[in-house]
N, C-alpha and C positions, 0 to 999 in steps of 0.2 A: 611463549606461544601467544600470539593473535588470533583474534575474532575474523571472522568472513571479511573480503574486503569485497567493494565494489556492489554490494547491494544497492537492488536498482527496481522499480514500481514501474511498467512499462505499460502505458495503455496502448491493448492491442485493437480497437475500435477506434483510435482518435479520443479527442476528447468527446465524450457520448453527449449527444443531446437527447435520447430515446432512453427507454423503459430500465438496462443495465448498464453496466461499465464493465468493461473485459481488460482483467489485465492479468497481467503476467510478471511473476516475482523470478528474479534471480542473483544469484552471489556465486563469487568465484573464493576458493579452498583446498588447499594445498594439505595434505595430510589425510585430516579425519576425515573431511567429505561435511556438506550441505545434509545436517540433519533434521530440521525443521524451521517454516516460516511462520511467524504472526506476524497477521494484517492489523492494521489501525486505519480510523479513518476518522475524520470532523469535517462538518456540515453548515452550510451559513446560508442565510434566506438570497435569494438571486432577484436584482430586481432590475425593474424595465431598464434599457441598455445596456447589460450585461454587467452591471457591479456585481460583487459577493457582502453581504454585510459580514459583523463579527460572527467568527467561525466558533463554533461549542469545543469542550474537551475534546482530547482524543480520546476514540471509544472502541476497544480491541474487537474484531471480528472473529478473534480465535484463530487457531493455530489452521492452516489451510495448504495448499497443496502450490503446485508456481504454477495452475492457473486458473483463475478464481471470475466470478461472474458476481457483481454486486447490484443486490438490486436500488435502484437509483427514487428519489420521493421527489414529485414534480414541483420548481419552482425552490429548488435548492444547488448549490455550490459545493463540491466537497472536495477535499483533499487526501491525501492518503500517505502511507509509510509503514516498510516493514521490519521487523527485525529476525533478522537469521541467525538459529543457532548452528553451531559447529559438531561436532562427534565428540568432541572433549567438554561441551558444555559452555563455551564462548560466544559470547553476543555482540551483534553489529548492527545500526541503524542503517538505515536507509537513507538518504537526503530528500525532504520532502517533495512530494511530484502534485 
């Protein structure tokens, strides 16, 4: 048996310049079914022309639902990733977004 495959961090706003970030988590699973996602995210200062500087650990948001609303801190960069468990207990990353 395999983990989820095709786990995907979708932002459904665009990339947000405003107050949240709206995305939307999914994974395709064959058998036991999509039993839960944890969010992760890390954050790095944004400076004048749009660079990101060094981004901090990943820092889990806890286990959340496929679609989630993060609130966003002005004048920062952030990235995200999630991992999907399976009904048997199996885990899958995400590829970073």
């Amino acid at each position: 048996q395999s983990g989820p495959e095709n786990v995907q961090v979708i932002y459904t706003n665009g990339y947000a310049t405003n107050i949240r970030e709206r995305l939307r988590l999914s994974a395709e699973e064959e058998g036991s079914g999509i039993d839960k996602f944890e969010l992760f995210f890390k954050e790095a200062p944004l400076y004048e022309g749009g660079d990101c500087g060094t981004f901090s650990a990943w820092q889990s948001l806890g286990f959340v639902g496929t679609d989630y609303s993060h609130l966003l801190s002005h004048g920062k960069c952030y990235q995200y990733r999630a991992k999907a468990y399976n009904g048997a207990g199996l885990v899958s990353f995400s590829l970073l977004r």
